[in-house]
C-alpha positions as CSV (number, residue, x, y, z in Angstrom):
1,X,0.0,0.0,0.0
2,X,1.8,3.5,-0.7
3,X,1.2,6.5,1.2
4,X,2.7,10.2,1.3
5,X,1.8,12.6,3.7
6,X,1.7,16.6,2.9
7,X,0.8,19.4,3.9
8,X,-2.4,22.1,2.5
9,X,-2.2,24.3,0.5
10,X,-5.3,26.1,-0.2
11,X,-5.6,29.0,2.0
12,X,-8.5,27.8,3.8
13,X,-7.9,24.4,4.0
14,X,-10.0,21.5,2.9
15,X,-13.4,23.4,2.2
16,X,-16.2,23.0,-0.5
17,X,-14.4,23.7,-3.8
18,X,-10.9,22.1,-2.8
19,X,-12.8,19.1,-1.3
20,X,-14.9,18.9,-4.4
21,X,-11.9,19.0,-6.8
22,X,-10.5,16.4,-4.9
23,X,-13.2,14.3,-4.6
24,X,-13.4,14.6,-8.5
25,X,-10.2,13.2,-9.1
26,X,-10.5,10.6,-6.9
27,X,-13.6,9.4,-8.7
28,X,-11.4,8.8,-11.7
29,X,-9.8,6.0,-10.2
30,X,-11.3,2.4,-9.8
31,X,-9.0,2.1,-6.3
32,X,-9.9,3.2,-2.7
33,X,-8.0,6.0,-1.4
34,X,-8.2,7.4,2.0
35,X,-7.3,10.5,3.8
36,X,-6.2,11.0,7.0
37,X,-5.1,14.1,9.3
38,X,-2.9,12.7,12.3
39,X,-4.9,11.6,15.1
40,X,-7.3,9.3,12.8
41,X,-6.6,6.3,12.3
42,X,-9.7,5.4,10.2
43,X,-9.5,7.8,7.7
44,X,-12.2,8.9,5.2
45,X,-13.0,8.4,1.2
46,X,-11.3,10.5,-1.1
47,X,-13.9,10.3,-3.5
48,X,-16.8,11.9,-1.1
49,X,-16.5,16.2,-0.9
50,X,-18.4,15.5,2.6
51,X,-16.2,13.2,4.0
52,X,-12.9,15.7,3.3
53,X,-14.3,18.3,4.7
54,X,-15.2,16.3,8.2
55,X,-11.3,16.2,8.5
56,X,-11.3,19.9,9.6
57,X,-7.6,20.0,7.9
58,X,-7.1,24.0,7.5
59,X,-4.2,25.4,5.8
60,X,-0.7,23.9,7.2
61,X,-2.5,20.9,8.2
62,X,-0.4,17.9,7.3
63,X,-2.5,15.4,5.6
64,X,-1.8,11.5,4.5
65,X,-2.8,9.8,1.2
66,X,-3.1,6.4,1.2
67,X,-4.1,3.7,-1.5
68,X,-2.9,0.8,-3.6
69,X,-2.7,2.8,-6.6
70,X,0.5,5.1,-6.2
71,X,-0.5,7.1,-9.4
72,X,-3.7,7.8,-7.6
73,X,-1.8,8.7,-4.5
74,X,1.0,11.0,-6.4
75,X,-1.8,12.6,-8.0
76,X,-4.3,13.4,-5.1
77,X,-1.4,14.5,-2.9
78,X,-0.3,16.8,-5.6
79,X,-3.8,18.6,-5.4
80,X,-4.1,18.8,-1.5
81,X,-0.5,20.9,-1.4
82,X,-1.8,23.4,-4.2
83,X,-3.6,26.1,-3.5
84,X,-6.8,25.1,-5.0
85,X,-8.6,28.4,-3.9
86,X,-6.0,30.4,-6.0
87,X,-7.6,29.0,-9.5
C-alpha cells in the first residue's frame, strides 16, 4: 500500500471547492483511497467532498494519502499541497 503525507495548500484548508476538486479526481480512479489528518486512524473516502471536509484540515494541516494505486496517491497529494482556492 503507498502513502505520502503533505501538507495544505489552499488557504482555507479543505473546504467546499478544494474538497470537491478532490473528490473529482479521486472518482477517476477504480482504487480506494483514503485521507487522514494525524490523530485518525480510520481515515475517510477520497472520493466523497463530505467526507474531506469532516477532517477539519485547514491550511498547514499535514494530511496523508493512502491507497494501492500510487498514481492515484501521487496525484491526489499533488492537489491537497496546491492552492486550490488560488484557480
Amino acid at each position: 500500500m503507498a502513502s505520502k503525507t503533505v501538507t495544505v495548500g489552499s488557504s482555507v484548508g479543505l473546504h467546499a471547492r478544494p474538497a470537491a476538486l478532490i473528490a473529482e479526481a479521486a472518482g477517476e480512479y477504480d482504487d480506494d483511497i483514503l485521507l487522514s489528518v494525524e490523530g485518525d486512524d480510520e481515515g475517510v473516502d477520497a472520493a466523497s467532498p463530505l467526507l474531506i471536509m469532516t477532517l477539519g484540515a485547514e491550511k498547514g494541516a499535514s494530511v496523508t494519502v493512502t491507497s494501492d494505486n500510487e498514481d492515484a496517491v501521487n496525484e491526489i497529494a499533488a492537489l491537497i499541497e496546491k492552492d486550490l482556492d488560488a484557480e
